[in-house]
C-alpha positions in Angstrom: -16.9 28.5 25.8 -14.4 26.7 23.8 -12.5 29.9 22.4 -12.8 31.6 25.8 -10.9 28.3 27.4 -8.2 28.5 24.6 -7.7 32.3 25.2 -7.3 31.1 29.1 -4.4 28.8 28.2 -2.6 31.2 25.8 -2.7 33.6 28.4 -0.9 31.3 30.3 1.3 30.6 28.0 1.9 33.9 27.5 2.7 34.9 30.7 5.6 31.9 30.9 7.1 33.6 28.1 7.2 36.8 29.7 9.1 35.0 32.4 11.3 33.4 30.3 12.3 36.9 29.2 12.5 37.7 32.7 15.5 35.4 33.3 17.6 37.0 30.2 16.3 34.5 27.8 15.0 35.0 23.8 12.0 33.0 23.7 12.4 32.4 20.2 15.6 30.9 20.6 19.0 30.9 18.5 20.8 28.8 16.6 22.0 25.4 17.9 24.7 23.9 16.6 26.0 20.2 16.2 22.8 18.3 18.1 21.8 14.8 17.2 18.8 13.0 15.9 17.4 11.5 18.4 16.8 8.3 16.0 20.3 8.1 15.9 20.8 8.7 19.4 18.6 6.3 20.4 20.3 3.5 17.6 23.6 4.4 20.0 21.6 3.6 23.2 20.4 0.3 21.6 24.2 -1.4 22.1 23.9 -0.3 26.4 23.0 -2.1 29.3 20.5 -1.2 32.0 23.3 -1.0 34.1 26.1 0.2 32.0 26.5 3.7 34.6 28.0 6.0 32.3 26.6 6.3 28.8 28.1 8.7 25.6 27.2 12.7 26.5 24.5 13.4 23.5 23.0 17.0 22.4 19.4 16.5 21.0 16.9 19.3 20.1 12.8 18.6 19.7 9.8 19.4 20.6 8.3 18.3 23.9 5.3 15.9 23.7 4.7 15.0 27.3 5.6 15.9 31.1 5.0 14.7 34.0 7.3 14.3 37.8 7.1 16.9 40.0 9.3 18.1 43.0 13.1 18.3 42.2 12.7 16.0 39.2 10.7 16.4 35.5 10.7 13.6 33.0 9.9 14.8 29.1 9.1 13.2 26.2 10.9 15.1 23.7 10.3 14.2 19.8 11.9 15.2 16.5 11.8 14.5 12.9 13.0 10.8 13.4 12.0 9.6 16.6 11.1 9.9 20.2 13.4 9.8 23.6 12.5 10.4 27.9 14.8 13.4 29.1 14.9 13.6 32.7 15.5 16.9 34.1 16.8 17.4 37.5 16.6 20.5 39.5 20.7 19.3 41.2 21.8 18.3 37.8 20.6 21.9 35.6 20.9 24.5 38.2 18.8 27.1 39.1 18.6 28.8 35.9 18.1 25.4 34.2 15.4 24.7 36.4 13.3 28.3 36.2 13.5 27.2 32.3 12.0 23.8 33.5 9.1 25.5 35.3 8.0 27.4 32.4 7.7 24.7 29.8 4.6 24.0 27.9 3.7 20.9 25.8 4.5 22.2 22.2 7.5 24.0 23.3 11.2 23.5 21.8 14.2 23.1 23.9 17.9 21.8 23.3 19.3 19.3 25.6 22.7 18.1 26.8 23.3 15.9 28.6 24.5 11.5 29.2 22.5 8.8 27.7 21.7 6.2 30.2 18.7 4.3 31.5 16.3 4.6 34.6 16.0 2.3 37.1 13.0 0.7 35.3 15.3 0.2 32.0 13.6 3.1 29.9 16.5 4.6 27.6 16.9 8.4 28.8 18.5 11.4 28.4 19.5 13.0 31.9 19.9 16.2 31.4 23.3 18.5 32.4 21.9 21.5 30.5 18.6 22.8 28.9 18.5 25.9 26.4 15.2 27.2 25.7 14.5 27.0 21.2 11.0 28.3 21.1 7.7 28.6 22.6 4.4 27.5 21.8 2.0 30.0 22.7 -1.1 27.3 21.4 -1.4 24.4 22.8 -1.7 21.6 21.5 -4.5 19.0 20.7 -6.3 17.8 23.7 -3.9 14.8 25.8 -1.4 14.8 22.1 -3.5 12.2 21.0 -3.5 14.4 18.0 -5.4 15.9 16.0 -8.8 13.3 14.5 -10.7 15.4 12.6 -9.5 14.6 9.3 -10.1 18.1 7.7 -8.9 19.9 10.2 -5.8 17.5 9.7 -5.5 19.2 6.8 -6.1 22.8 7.3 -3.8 22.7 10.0 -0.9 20.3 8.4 1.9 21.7 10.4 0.0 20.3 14.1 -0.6 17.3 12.3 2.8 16.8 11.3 4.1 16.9 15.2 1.2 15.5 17.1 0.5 12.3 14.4 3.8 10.4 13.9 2.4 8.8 11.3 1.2 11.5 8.9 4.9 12.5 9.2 6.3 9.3 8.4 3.7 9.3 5.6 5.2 12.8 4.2 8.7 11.9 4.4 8.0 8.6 2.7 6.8 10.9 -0.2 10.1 12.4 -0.1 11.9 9.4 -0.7 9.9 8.1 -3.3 10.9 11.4 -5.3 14.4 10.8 -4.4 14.3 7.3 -5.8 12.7 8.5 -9.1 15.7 10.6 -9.6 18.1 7.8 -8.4 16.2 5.7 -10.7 16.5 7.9 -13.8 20.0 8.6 -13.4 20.8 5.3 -13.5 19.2 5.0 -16.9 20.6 8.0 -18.4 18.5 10.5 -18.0 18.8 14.7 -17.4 16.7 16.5 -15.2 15.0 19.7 -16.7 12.3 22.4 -15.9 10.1 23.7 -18.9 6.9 26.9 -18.1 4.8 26.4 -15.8 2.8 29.7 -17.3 2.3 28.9 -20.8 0.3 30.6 -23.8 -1.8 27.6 -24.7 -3.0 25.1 -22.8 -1.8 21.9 -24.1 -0.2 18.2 -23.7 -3.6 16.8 -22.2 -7.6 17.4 -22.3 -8.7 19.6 -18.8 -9.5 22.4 -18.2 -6.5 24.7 -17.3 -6.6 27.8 -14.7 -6.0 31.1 -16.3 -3.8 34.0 -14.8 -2.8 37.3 -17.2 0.5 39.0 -17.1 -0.2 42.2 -16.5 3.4 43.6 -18.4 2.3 41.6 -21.8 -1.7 42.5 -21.3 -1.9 38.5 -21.9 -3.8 35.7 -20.5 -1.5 32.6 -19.7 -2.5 29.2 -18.4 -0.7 27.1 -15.7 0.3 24.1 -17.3 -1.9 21.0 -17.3 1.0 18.7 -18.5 4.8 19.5 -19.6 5.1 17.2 -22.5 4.6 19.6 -25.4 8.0 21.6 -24.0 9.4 18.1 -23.6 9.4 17.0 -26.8 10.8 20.1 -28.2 14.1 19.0 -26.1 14.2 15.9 -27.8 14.5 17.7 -31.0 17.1 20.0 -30.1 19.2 16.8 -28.8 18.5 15.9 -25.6 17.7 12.1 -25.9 16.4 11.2 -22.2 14.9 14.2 -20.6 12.4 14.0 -17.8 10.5 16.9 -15.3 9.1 16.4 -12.0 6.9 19.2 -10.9 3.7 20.9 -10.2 0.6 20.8 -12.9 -2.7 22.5 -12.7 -6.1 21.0 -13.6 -9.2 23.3 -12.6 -11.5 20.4 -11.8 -13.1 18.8 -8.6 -11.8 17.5 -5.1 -11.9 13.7 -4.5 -9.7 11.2 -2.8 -8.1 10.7 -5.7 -7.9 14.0 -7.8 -6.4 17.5 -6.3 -6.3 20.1 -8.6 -3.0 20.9 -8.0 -0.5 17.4 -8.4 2.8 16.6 -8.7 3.5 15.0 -11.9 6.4 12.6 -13.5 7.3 12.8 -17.6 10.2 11.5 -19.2 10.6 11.0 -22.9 13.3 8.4 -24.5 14.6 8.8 -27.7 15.0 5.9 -30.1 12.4 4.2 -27.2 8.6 2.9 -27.5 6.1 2.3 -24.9 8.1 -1.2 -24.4 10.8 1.0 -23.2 8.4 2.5 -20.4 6.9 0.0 -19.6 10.2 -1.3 -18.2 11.2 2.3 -17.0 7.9 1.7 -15.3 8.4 -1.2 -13.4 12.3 0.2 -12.4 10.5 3.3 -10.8 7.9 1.8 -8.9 10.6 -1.1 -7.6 13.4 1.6 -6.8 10.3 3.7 -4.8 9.4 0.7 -2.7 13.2 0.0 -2.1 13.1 3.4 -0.6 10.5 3.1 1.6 10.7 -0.6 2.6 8.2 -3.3 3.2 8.8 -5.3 0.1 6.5 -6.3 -2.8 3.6 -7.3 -0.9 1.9 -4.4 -0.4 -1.8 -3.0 0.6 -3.7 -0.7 0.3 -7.3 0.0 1.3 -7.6 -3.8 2.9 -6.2 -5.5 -0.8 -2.7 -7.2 -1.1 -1.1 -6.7 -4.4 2.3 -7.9 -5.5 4.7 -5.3 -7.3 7.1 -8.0 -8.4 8.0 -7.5 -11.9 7.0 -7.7 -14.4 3.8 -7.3 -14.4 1.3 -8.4 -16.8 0.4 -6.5 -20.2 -2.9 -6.6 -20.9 -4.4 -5.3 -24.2 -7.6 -2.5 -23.9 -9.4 -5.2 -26.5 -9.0 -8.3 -25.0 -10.0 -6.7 -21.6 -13.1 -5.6 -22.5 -14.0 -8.4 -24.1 -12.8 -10.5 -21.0 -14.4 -8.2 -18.3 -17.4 -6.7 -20.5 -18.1 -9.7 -22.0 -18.4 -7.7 -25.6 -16.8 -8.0 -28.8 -15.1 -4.2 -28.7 -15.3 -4.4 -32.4 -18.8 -4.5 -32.1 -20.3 -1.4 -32.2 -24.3 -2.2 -31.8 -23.1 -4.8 -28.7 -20.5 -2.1 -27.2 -23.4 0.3 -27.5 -26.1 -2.3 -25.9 -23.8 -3.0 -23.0 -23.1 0.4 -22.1 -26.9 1.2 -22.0 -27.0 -1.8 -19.5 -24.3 -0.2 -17.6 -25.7 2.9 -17.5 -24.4 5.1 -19.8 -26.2 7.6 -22.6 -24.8 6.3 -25.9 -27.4 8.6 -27.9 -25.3 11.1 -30.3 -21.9 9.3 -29.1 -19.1 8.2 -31.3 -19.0 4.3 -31.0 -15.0 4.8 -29.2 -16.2 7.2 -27.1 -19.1 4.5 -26.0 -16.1 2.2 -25.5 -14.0 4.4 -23.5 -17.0 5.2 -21.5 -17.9 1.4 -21.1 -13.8 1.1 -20.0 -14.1 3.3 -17.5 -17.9 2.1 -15.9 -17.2 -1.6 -16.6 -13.3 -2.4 -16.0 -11.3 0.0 -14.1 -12.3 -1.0 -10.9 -12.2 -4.5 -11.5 -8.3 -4.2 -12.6 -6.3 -5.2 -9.4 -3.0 -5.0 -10.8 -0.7 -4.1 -11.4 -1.6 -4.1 -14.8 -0.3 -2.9 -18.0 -3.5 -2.1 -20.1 -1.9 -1.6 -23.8 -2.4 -1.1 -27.4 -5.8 1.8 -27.3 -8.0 2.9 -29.7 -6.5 4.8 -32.1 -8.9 8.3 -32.1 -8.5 8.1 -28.0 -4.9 9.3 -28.3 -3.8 12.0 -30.8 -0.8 12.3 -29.4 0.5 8.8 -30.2 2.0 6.8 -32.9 -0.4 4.3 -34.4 0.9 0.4 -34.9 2.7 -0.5 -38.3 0.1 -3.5 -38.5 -3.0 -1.6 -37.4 -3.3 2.0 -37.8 -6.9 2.1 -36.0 -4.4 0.9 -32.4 -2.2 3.3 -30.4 0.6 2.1 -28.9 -0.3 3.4 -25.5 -0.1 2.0 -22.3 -2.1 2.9 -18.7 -0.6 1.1 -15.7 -4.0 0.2 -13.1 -3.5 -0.6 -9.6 -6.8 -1.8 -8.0 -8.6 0.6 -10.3 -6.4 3.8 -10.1 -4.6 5.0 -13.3 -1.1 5.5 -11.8 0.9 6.0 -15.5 0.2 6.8 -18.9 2.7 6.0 -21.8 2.8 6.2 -25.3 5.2 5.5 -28.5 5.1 9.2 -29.4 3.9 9.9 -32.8 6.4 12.3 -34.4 4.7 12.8 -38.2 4.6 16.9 -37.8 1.7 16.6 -40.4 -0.2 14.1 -39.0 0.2 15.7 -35.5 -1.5 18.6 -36.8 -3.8 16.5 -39.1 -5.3 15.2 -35.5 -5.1 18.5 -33.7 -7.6 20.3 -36.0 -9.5 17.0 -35.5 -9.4 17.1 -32.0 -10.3 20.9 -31.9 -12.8 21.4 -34.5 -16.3 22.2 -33.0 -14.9 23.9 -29.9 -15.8 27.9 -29.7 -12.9 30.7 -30.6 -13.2 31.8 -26.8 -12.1 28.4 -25.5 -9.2 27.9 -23.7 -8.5 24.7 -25.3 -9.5 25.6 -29.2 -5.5 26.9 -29.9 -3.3 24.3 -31.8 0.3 25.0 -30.4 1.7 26.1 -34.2 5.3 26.2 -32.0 4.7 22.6 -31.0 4.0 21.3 -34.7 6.5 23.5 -36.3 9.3 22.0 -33.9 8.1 18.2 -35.2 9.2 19.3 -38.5 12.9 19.8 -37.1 12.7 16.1 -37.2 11.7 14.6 -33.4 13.1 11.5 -33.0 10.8 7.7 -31.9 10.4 8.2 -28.5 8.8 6.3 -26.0 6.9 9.2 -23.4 5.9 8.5 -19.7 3.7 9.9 -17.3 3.4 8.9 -13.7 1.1 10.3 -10.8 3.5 10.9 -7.9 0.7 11.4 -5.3 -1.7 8.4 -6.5 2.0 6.1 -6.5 2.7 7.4 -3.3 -1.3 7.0 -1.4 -1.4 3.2 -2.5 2.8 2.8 -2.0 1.9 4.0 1.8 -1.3 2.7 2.3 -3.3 5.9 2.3 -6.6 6.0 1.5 -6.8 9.9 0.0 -4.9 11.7 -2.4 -4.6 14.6 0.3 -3.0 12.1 2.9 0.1 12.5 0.8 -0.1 16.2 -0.3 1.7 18.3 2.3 -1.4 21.2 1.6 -4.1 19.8 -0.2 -6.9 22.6 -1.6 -9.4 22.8 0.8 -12.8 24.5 0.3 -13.3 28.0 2.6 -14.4 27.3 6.1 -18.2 27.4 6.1 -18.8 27.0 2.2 -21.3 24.3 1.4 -20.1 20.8 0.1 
């Protein structure tokens, strides 16, 4: 019944098109130069009076959200990107041809306007119309009284209706935009080049997941979609580029949550002559340049808690935190592995840091509010990092934790081409010929021997900043088109 009433009202629809064509018009419209945002027309309306009696002439262009008058008379709500605004339409003021147009709007469809900028007689800031010109039609309608759409999936299948009929999820999407922006503001300021480095690559490397595998047919090769960019990154900062940093697309062939996508949009840099110290302050730049962008000050929350971004923040070390929240020595290997069997975690066959990391994760990440700089990691937990001078069994690595979400990962990179490979045969040994991740990037190590220089390395979730920055409560809230499972398949 439901599909036979939608076919009803696109043959409706349809037919007005037809009729638009009747009168000479392209229902698909044309170019239209020089119009207005209607945010900024309505900032220029904002300095008149009720009764000032002639207002500035204005051109705008959106889409129309509401109708209603009737006789000689029509008053629309027409929105765009940046805000809303009342156009009133009169059948004296647009002439017959602008008034045939008038009769065979929709809700949904596009139109251009000129016209003065006054107000009614009740004080509501409007556009009265001199002209209408016909942009587009919509054949669909809409959801049901533009109360948009509230099924939260189909929200997401259908992200373009969501965009116009929920103001917010488009404020939401164009607050990620500016958050990007700011990261690049932010990293100019400090120096540093944008670059772009394979997103196809022959060994899936720079971070343990599981990569997605395409072949190229011309080569007869399988290649992987990058799960991080940091191997190419580093290879820049041997060949002399000291601050280098990417923003862009990695792959990770793992599950859907609220808080994981398989496709993400992530944030390196690498410093030379840096340390995690370095990005840690990089860090809180980013993060304070992001919420500059998108307003509403230091005080922010997310998912009913108030945090406060004011730097800096605290730096926590991964010891002293378990041994705060856990209430373990983390030295202790028979009390690590006693608590984490409390907690509920197998410990049988386990090495004692990966009992730790797991009692990290059950025990403590949720219970860090943050912001919070945990520092200073096992050692065997990050091969990919430079050990401390004063304790080789530490890492000088760094996650930042906001109420329990990892948002970056930083490290003082370790740059010792023959310990680098040392750990990689450590880190791959055991794993089968066939698997994706059993490869040691020779190219990688071979580059380290060029001489890489102490750098400080960054990595920074843009989507996870951006849900708690905004107060969204999924990951897909903030992706534009999240991955969504087919229609019908089982959870």
């Amino acid at each position: 019944m439901a599909e036979e009433a939608r076919e009803s009202l696109e043959s409706a629809r349809v037919e007005k098109l037809e009729r638009l064509k009747g009168l000479g018009l392209d229902p698909w419209g044309s170019r239209f130069d020089n119009h207005e945002a209607i945010g900024s027309v309505r900032a220029r309306g904002e300095g008149m009076q009720p009764e000032d009696a002639a207002g500035p002439t204005v051109r705008i262009a959106g889409r129309i959200m509401l109708r209603r008058g009737q006789g000689k008379v029509a008053f629309l709500e027409l929105r765009d990107w940046t805000e809303r605004i009342q156009v009133m339409v009169g059948k004296n003021q647009v002439g017959e041809q602008g008034w045939a147009i008038t009769d065979s709007l929709d809700l949904g469809d596009l139109i251009g306007i000129d016209g003065r900028l006054g107000h009614t007689r009740t004080g509501e800031l409007t556009v009265f119309a001199d002209r209408i010109t016909f942009l587009a039609k919509s054949v669909l309608p809409p959801p049901e009284k533009w109360h948009g759409l509230t099924d939260q999936e189909q929200r997401y299948r259908q992200r373009e209706v969501d965009l116009f009929s929920n103001p917010e999820s488009l404020q939401v999407l164009l607050g990620r935009s500016k958050v990007v922006s700011a990261f690049r503001r932010v990293m100019a300021s400090f120096g540093f080049v944008e670059v772009e480095t394979p997103t196809m690559q022959a060994i899936a490397g720079g971070a343990a997941a599981k990569p997605f595998i395409t072949h190229h047919n011309a080569l007869d090769i399988n290649l992987f979609l990058r799960i991080a960019p940091e191997l190419y990154l580093k290879r820049l900062l041997v060949g002399g580029m000291e601050r280098v940093f990417e923003i862009g697309r990695v792959y990770r062939n793992e599950g859907l949550s609220p808080r994981h996508n398989p496709e993400f949009t992530m944030f390196e840099a690498y410093q030379a002559y840096g340390d995690y110290h370095a990005m840690m302050d990089l860090t809180e730049a980013l993060v304070a340049g992001s919420i500059e962008a998108v307003g509403g000050g230091y005080q922010r929350s997310w998912c009913g808690a108030t945090m406060d971004f004011t730097p800096p923040w605290p730096r926590k070390t991964y010891h002293e935190l378990v041994a705060e929240h856990a209430g373990v020595d983390p030295h202790d290997a028979v009390a690590v592995a006693n608590r984490a069997r409390e907690a509920g975690i197998e410990t049988a066959g386990k090495d004692p840091v990966v009992v730790l990391s797991e009692l990290f994760e059950a025990v403590l990440e949720h219970a860090l509010a943050g912001p919070v700089f945990v520092i200073d990691y096992p050692a065997p937990l990050c091969p990919l990092t430079k050990r401390k001078a004063s304790n080789p069994d530490v890492a000088e690595r760094f996650e930042l934790y906001v109420k329990g979400v990892e948002l970056a990962n930083a490290y003082t990179e370790l740059n010792d081409p023959y310990l680098q490979e040392q750990l990689f045969r450590e880190q791959l040994a055991g794993l089968p010929p066939e698997e994706s991740m059993a490869k040691m990037d020779e190219e990688f190590v071979r580059a380290l021997k060029h001489a890489m220089p102490p750098a400080g390395g960054l990595g920074i979730g843009i989507d996870r900043l951006v849900m708690i920055l905004l107060d969204r409560a999924s990951i897909r809230d903030v992706i534009l088109f999240p991955l969504m499972r087919p229609k019908g398949a089982q959870q």
